[in-house]
N, C-alpha and C positions, 0 to 999 in steps of 0.2 A: 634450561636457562643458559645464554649464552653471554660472555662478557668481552669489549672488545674494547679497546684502546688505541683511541686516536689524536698524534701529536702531530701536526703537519704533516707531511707523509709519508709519518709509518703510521703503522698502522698492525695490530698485533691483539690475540685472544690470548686472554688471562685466563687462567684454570678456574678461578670460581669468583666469587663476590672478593673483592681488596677489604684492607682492613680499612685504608686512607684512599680517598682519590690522589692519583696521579700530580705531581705538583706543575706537569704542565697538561695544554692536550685539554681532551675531557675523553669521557664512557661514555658506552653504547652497551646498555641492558637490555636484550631480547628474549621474552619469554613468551611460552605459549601459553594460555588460558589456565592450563592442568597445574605446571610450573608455576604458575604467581599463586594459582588456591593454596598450595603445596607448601611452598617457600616462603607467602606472604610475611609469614615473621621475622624471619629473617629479614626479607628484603626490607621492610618496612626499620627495623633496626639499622639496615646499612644506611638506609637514606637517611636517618635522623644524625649519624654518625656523618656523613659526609656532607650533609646539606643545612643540616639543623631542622629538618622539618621532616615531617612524615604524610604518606598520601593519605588525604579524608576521606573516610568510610563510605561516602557518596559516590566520591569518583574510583575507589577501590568498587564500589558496586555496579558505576560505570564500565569501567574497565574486563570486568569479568561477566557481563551481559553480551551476549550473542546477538540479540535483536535489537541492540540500541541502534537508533538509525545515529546520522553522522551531526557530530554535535563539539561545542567548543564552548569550553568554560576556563576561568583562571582562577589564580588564590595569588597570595602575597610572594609566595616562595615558587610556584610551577606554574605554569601552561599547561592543560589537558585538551586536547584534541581527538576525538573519535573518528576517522574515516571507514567507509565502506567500501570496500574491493570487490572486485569479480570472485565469487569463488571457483575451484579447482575446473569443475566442468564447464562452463559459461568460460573461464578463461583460457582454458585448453581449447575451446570454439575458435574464440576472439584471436589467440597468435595462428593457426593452423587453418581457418576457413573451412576446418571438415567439422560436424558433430563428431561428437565423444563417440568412445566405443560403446555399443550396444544403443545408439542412439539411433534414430533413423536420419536418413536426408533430409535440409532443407525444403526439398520439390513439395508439393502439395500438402505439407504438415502445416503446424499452429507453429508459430516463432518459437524458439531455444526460449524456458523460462530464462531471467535474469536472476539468477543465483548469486548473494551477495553478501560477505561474512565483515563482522568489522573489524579492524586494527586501531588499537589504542596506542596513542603518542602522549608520555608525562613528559614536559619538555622543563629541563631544570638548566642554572645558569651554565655548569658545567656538565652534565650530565642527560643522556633521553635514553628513557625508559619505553620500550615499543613489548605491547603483548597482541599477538599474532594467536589464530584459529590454529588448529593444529596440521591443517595442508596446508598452509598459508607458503608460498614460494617467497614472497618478498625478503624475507630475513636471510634466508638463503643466498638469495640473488648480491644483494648488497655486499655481504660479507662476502662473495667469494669475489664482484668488480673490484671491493676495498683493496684485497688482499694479493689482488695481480692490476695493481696500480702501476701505472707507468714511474718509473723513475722520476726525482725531482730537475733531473736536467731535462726534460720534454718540457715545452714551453705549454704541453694541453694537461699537465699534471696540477695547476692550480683550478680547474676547472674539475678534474675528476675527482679531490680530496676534498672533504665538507671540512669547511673552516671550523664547522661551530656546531651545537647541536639540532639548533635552528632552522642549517640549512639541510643539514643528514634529514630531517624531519620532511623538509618541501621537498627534497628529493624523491622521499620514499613517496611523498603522495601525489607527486607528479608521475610518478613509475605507475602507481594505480589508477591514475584518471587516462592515463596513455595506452589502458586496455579495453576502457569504456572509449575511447577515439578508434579503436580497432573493430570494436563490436559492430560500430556504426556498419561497417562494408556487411556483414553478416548480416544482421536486422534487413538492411537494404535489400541483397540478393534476396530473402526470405519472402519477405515483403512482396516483391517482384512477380514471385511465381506464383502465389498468395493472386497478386491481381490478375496475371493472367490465366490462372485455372477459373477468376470472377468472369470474365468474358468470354470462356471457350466455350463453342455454342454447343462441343459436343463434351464436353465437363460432367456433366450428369448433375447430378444433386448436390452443390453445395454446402461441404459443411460449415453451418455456421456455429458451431461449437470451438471449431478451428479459427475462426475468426474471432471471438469471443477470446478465447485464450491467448492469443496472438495481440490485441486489444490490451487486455491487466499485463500483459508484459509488458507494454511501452506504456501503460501506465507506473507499475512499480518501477521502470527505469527512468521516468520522469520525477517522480516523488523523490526516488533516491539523489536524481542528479542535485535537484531543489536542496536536499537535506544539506547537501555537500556545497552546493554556494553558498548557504546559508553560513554553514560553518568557516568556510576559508575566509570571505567577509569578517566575520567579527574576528579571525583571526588577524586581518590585516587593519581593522579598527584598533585591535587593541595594539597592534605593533608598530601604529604611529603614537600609541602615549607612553611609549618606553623612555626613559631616562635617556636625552639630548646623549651622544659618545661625546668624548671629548676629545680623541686623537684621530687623525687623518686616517687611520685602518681600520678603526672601530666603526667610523663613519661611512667607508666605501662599502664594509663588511654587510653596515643595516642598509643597504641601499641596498646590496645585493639581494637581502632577503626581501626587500620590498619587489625586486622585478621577479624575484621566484614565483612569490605569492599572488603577485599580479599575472605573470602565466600561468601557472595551476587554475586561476580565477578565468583565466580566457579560454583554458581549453574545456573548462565543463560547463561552459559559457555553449559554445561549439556544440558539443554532444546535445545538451540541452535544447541547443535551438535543434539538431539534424533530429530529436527523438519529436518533439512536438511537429517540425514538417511531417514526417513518418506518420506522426497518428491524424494528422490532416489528410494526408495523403491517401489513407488507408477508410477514413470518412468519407471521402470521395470518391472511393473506389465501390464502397458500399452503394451508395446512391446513385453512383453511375448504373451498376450492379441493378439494381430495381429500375432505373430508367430506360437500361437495352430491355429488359424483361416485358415493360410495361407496351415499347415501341415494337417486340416482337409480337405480343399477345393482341396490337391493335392488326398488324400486319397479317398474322392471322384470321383474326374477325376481318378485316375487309375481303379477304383472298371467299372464305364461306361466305360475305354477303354477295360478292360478286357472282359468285358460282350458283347461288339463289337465284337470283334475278335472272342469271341466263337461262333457267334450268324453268323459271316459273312460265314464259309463256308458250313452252313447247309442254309443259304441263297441259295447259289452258288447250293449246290445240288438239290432243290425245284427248284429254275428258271431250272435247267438243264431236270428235269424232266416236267417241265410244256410248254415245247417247245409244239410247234401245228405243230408235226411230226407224221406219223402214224408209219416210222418204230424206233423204242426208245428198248432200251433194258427192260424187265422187267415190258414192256407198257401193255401187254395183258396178262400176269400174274396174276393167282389168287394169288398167293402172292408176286408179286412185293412189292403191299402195305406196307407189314410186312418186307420186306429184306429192303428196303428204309429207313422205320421207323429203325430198329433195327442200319445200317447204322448211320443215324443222331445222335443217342443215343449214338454210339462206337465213332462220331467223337467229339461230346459234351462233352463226360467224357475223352476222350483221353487230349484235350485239356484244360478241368477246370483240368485236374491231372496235366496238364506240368504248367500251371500258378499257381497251388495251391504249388510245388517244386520251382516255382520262384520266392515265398512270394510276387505274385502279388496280393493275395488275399488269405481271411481268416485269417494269420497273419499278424502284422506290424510288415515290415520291420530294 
């Protein structure tokens, strides 16, 4: 468990839980899953000490659930927010464009499942409480931009320092929806080779086992993205009935949080719409998929019916001639042989010339 304090910018880790909050500034409580089962006593004491309230046993049950999908609820005293992140391999894909180690290549496999851990957000007036998966990079990442913050004479340092805990909070899940906008290029490429291994006529056998798989992953990264509208919505419903500010910076401050909330809200917006093209896409590819097969398999059959029919009245002359008659025309002939033969050749070519004008064959039709 990590403790961090932030007063405009500075910005600084405390050795452990304070006894008081800070009398300006607010905290930044980072824990992993193991850490809050562990500590929950404590913590749950600090915050009654600092906040007058304690986290309820529901959202304590939230918070320590693994497979909560992504969800937002409130009480009188905090905000709780669940998001879902990429986890460590999904997201090690998503910044680098290679599979993970020991993974194979995108080319001809079933799409990278969509691996996805949540991060809990307790958002209090002075204080945000984040509990993190135990690879979870994000705690990390933050505390280490926080803490090589530009200087407050750089005119981009009000922009790098979270006023509030509000915004520390849209930050971090803007940091997580910005690896689901990275994924998209992956899914894509995947996808890609995915449809052209569907078309290659020398491909061999199609797995569709691999398509199927590829399928439930842009379904569970659709359900997730949903989960995650679902949840930043009610978070930007409830953060227009927050108590009117009264002062001019209090006021620019909730505005700020409203265009956060509203880009977080547009970029999984983005993903959402690029994963649903994706599984249209990939629908289409299917059915295309069965429509070259079906116009190959007619193509086929026409080429054998063709080859029938030239093939049947040189038949018909052969049985004609092989009658066990003595008197036959052309029978005791030293060149019957050669006028027959020449015969079959004039009907052969007579007839692949009227089907080769009827683009029964040689060209598609």
């Amino acid at each position: 468990m990590r403790v961090f304090h932030i007063d405009g910018d500075r910005f600084a880790e405390l050795a452990g839980l304070p006894d008081n909050l800070p009398a300006s500034g607010y905290c930044w409580v980072a824990a992993v899953r193991g850490d809050l089962r562990a500590q929950l006593v404590d913590l749950q004491t600090a915050l009654q000490r600092w906040t007058g309230a304690q986290l309820v046993d529901l959202h304590v049950s939230d918070l320590l659930n693994a497979q909560l999908p992504s969800t937002y609820d409130y009480t009188s005293w905090y905000d709780i927010l669940v998001f879902r992140r990429l986890a460590a391999p999904a997201a090690g894909l998503a910044e680098t464009g290679e599979p993970p180690l020991g993974r194979a290549a995108p080319t001809g496999i079933a799409l990278q499942a969509v691996d996805t851990s949540p991060v809990g957000f307790a958002l209090f007036d002075r204080l945000l409480l984040t509990v993190h998966p135990n690879d979870c990079v994000v705690r990390d990442f933050f505390a280490n931009r926080l803490q090589n913050q530009m200087p407050a004479t750089d005119v981009r340092s009000v922009a790098r320092t979270p006023p509030s805990p509000a915004d520390l909070m849209l930050r971090m899940v803007n940091f997580m929806v910005d690896s689901y906008l990275e994924l998209r290029r992956v899914l894509t490429r995947q996808l890609d080779a995915q449809q052209q291994a569907l078309f290659d006529p020398r491909g061999g056998i199609v797995s569709w086992q691999t398509l199927l798989a590829s399928r439930n992953a842009m379904h569970l990264l659709e359900d997730t993205c949903e989960d995650q509208r679902s949840a930043i919505s009610e978070w930007i419903d409830a953060l227009d009935e927050w108590p009117p500010p009264t002062d001019p910076a209090a006021s620019r401050e909730r505005e700020v949080l409203r265009v956060r909330s509203r880009d977080v809200l547009e970029h999984i917006e983005r993903v959402l719409s690029h994963v649903r093209r994706l599984e249209a896409s990939a629908e289409t590819a299917v059915q295309m998929h069965f429509s070259a097969q079906s116009h190959r398999t007619n193509d086929i059959m026409r080429t054998l019916t063709v080859l029938t029919a030239i093939f049947l009245p040189l038949n018909l002359v052969t049985g004609f001639f092989g009658m066990n008659f003595e008197k036959l025309p052309l029978i005791h002939s030293p060149r019957g042989f050669w006028i027959a033969f020449v015969l079959l050749l004039a009907i052969g070519a007579a007839m692949s010339a009227y089907f080769w004008r009827k683009r029964y064959i040689g060209r598609t039709p």
